[in-house]
N, C-alpha and C positions, 0 to 999 in steps of 0.2 A: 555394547556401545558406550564412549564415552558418556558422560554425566550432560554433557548439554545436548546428548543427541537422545535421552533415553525419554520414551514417551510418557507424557506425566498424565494421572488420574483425568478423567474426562471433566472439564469444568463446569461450573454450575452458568446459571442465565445473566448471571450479573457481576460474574469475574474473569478475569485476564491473566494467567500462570504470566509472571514480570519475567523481562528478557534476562539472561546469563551476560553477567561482563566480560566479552571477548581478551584475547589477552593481546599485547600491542603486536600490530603488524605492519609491513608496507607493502603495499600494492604495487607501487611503483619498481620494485626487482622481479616478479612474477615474470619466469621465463615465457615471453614471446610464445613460444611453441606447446606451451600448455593447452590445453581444455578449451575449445571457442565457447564457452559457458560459464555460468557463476560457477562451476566446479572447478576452476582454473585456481580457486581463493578457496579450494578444501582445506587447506593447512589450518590458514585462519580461522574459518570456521570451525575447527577440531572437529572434522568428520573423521571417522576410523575408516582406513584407507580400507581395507577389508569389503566393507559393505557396497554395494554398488548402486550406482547415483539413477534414480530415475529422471532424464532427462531429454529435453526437446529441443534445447541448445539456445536457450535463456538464460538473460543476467548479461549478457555483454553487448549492449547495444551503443548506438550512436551518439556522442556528447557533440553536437552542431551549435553553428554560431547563429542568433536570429538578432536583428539588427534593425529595431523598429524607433523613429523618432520620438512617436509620441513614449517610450522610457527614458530615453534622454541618454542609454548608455548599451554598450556592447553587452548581448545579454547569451550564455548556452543554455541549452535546453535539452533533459537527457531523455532518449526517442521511448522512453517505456511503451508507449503507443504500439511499438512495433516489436513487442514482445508476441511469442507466438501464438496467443489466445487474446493478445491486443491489448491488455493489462501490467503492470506491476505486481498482480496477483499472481504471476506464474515464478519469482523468486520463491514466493514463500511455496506455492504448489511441490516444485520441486523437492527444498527440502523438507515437508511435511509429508509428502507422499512415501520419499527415498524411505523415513523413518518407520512410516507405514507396512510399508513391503516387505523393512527389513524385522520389524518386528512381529509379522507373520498376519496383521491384521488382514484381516478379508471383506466386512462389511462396514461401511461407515456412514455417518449422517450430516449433511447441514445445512445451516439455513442460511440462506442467499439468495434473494431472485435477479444480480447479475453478476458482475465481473469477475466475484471470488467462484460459484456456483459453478460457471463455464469453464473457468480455469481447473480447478479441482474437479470435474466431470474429465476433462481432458486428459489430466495426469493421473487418475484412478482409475482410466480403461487400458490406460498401457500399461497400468502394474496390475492388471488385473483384478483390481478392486472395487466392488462392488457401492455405488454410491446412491443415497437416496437425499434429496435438495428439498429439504421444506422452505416453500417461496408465498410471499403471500400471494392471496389470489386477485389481488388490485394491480399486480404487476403486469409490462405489458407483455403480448402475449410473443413477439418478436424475442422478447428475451428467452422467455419458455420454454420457446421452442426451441432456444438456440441449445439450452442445457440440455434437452430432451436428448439432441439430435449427437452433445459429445457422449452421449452416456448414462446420463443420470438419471435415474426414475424421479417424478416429481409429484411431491406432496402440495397441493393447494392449501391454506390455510386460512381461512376467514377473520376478517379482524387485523388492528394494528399490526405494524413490522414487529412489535415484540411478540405476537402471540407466534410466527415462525419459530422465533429462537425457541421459546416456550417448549413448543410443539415437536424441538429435532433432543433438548433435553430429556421429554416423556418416551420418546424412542429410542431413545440412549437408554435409559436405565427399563424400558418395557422388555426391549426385545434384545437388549445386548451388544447395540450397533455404538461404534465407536465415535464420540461425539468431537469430526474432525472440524471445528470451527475456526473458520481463517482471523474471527474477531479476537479469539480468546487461545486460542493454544502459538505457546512463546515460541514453536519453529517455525511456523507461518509467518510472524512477526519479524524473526530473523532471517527471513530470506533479505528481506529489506535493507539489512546492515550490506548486501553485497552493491547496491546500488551505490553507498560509498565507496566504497572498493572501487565500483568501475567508472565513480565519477575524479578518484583519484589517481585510478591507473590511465585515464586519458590526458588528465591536465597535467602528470607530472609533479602534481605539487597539492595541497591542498586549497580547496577555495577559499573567496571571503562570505561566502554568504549562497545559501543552498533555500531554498521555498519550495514547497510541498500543501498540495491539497490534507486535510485531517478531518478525517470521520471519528472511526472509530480509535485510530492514534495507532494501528500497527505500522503504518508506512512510515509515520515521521517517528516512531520507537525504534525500529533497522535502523532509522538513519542516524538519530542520535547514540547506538551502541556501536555503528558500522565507523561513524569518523570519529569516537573518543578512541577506537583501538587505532582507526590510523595517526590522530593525533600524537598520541604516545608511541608509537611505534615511529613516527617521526621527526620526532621530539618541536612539533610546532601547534600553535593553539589550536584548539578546536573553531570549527566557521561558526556564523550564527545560525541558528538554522530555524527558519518561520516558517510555521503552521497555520495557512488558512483554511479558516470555514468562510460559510456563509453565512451572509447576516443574517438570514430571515430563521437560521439552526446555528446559534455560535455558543453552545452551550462550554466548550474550554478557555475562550478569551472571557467567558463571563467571571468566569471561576478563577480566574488567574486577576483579573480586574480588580475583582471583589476581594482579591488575597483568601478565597474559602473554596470549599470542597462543594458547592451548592448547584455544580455541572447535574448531580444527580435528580434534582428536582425539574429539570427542563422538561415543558412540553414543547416539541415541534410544532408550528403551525402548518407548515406547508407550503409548499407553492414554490420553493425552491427550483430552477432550473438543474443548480449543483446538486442532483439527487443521491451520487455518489457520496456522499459527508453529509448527507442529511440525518446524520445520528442523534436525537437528542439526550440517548444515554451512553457515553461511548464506554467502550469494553474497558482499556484502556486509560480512562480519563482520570485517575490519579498517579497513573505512573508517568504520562507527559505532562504532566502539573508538575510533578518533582524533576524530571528531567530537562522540564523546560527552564524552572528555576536555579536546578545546579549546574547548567551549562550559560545560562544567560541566554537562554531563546527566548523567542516572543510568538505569540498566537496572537492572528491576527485575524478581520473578518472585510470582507468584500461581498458591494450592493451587487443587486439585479443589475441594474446598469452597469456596473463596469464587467460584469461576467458576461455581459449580453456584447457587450463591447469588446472585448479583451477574444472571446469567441469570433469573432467575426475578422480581426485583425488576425489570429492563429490560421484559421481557412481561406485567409487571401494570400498568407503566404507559406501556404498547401502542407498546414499539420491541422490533419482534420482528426481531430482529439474531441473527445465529449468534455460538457462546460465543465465537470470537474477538476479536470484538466487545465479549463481556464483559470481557473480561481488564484495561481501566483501571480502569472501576469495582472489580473484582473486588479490584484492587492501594489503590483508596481505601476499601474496607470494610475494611480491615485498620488505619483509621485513622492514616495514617502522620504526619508533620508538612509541610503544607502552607503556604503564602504567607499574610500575616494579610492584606495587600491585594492588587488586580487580579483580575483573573477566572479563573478555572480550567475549559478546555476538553478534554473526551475527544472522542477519534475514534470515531465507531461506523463500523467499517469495512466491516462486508459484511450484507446480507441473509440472514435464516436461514429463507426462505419457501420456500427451494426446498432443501432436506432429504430431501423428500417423506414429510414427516410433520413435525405439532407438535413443535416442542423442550419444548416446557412446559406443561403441562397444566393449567389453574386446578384441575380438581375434584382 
C-alpha cells in the first residue's frame, strides 16, 4: 500500500496519528460514470488501485438547498444523515475497514457507544472482521443494542467516557486486537476529506463557508485536508471552515480563545443535548488548533437554546438529524457575520431516527 494508506501502530488513549497532506486535486472533472461512492475520488485519495474497497455506497450524498428566514440567507446542507448507517462515520468506516482487510487484520477493538461503534460494526461484518465496542455502561441501551445487532460484541465499561477508551487500549496491547479507533487512527479521519470532494463536486466550484459540528475534530480534520487539496488543485482560496461545539463542552474555542493548548485540561459537565461533541478531551485537539489557525478557521460554540431551536426548525422542515447535527445552524441563528458571496454549506452529520424516540414533537 501506498504511504498514506499503510496502517500505522495502534495509538495510545490520548493521541491522534495527524492526517497526510493530500496532493491537489479537482473534483469537479470526476467522470460522471465513476463509483456512486466516495471511491469515485480514489485517485485523490491515493488508494492503490489494486486493493479493493470495502464498500456500502457512501460518500456521495445530497448537497440540498434549506431556505429558512430566521438565517437570513440561502443556506446547503450536505445530507450525511442519509449516509448508510446514518452518520458521517461511514466515510471514514469505509476507508479504515478497506485498509483493514487489506492488511489481513481479522480482530479489532473500539470504543464508542454510538455513531462511529455502529458504523464500524457495520463495515467489519462485511469484511469479515471481527469487532469488539467498548461502550460505557451509562449509554443508552437503544444504542447497544443497535451495535450488538450490526455485529459487534459489546464490552460494558463502568465509569467516565474515558475509562472506554482506557479499556479498548488494555485489549489492544492484552490480547492483540487491533486498536481500530475512529478518534485517533488518521484514515478514519480522512474519510472525511471526501465530504469535500463531494461538497465540491456538487456546487461546481468551491464554497464560501462550510460548518461542521467538532467533538473529537476528525470530521472538521477531513474537511480541512479534503478542501486545501481541492483549493490547490483549483487554484482558488480555501472556504472558511467552522467548528462548532457546545457550550456547556467547548473545550477547542477555549483553547483557540485563550491563544493555548489548555483544551487538555477540560472537565465536561454534562448535560449537553449535543452528546455527539461532548468530548472534553478531544483526540485531535491540537492538530484543529493548528489547522484552524493556518487556514483562518474559527471554532465556534452554541447554547442549549439555540440547539433546542435550530433542532426543532431542521424537523419541521423534515431533516430529522440528531442535535449534533443541529449545532451549525444552531451557531447561524445567532446571526453571526457571514460571506456577502459564495455558498454557505453545513454538515448534517448524523441521523437522529434511532434515539428510540421522537427528538421533536410538532404537537
Amino acid at each position: 500500500m501506498k504511504e498514506v494508506f499503510r496502517l500505522p501502530p495502534p495509538p495510545g488513549p490520548d493521541r491522534a496519528t495527524p492526517l497526510p497532506r493530500l496532493e491537489p486535486c479537482n473534483p469537479t472533472s470526476v467522470d460522471r460514470a465513476a463509483a456512486r461512492s466516495l471511491w469515485r475520488w480514489a485517485a485523490a485519495l491515493q488508494w492503490p488501485g489494486r486493493l479493493p474497497p470495502i464498500t456500502l455506497g457512501e460518500g456521495l450524498v445530497a448537497l440540498e438547498n434549506l431556505d429558512l428566514r430566521e438565517v437570513g440567507r440561502p443556506l446547503r446542507v450536505l445530507r450525511d444523515d442519509t449516509e448508510p448507517t446514518g452518520s458521517w462515520k461511514d466515510r471514514g468506516s469505509s476507508l479504515l475497514v478497506s485498509a483493514l482487510a487489506a492488511g489481513g487484520v481479522r480482530r479489532v477493538v473500539e470504543d464508542s457507544s454510538g455513531n462511529a461503534a455502529l458504523s464500524l460494526a457495520t463495515y467489519c461484518r462485511v469484511a469479515g472482521i471481527e469487532l469488539t465496542a467498548c461502550v460505557p455502561a451509562s449509554a443508552p441501551a437503544v444504542k447497544k443494542e443497535l451495535i450488538r445487532r450490526a455485529g459487534a460484541r459489546i464490552e460494558e465499561v463502568s465509569g467516565p467516557r474515558e475509562r472506554a477508551t482506557e479499556r479498548a487500549v488494555e485489549r489492544s496491547r492484552r490480547e492483540g486486537l487491533y486498536h481500530a479507533s475512529h478518534a485517533r487512527q488518521p484514515l478514519h479521519a480522512l474519510g472525511a476529506a471526501t465530504a469535500a470532494f463531494n461538497i465540491v463536486e456538487a456546487l461546481g466550484e468551491l464554497p464560501a463557508m462550510v460548518i461542521a459540528p467538532a467533538g473529537h475534530g476528525g470530521l472538521l480534520a477531513g474537511l480541512h485536508v479534503g478542501f486545501d487539496a481541492c483549493a490547490r488543485g483549483l487554484g482558488r482560496p480555501m472556504p472558511t471552515l467552522v467548528g462548532v461545539q457546545s457550550a456547556l463542552c467547548a473545550p477547542l474555542v477555549r483553547a483557540l480563545d485563550e491563544q493555548s493548548e489548555s483544551w487538555e485540561a477540560w472537565q465536561w459537565p454534562g448535560g449537553s443535548q449535543a452528546d455527539g461533541v461532548a468530548i472534553g478531551r478531544p483526540a485531535r485537539g491540537s492538530e484543529i488548533l493548528e489547522l484552524t489557525r493556518r487556514h483562518a478557521g474559527r471554532l465556534v460554540a452554541a447554547d442549549e437554546l439555540a440547539v433546542d431551536r435550530a433542532l426543532r426548525l431542521l424537523w419541521l422542515a423534515g431533516l430529522k438529524v440528531e442535535p449534533t447535527s443541529a449545532l451549525p445552524l444552531a451557531w447561524l441563528l445567532s446571526r453571526p457575520s457571514l460571506p456577502d458571496t459564495g455558498q454557505v454549506v453545513a454538515v448534517l452529520s448524523g441521523s437522529g431516527v434511532r434515539a428510540g424516540h421522537q427528538l421533536f414533537s410538532p404537537g
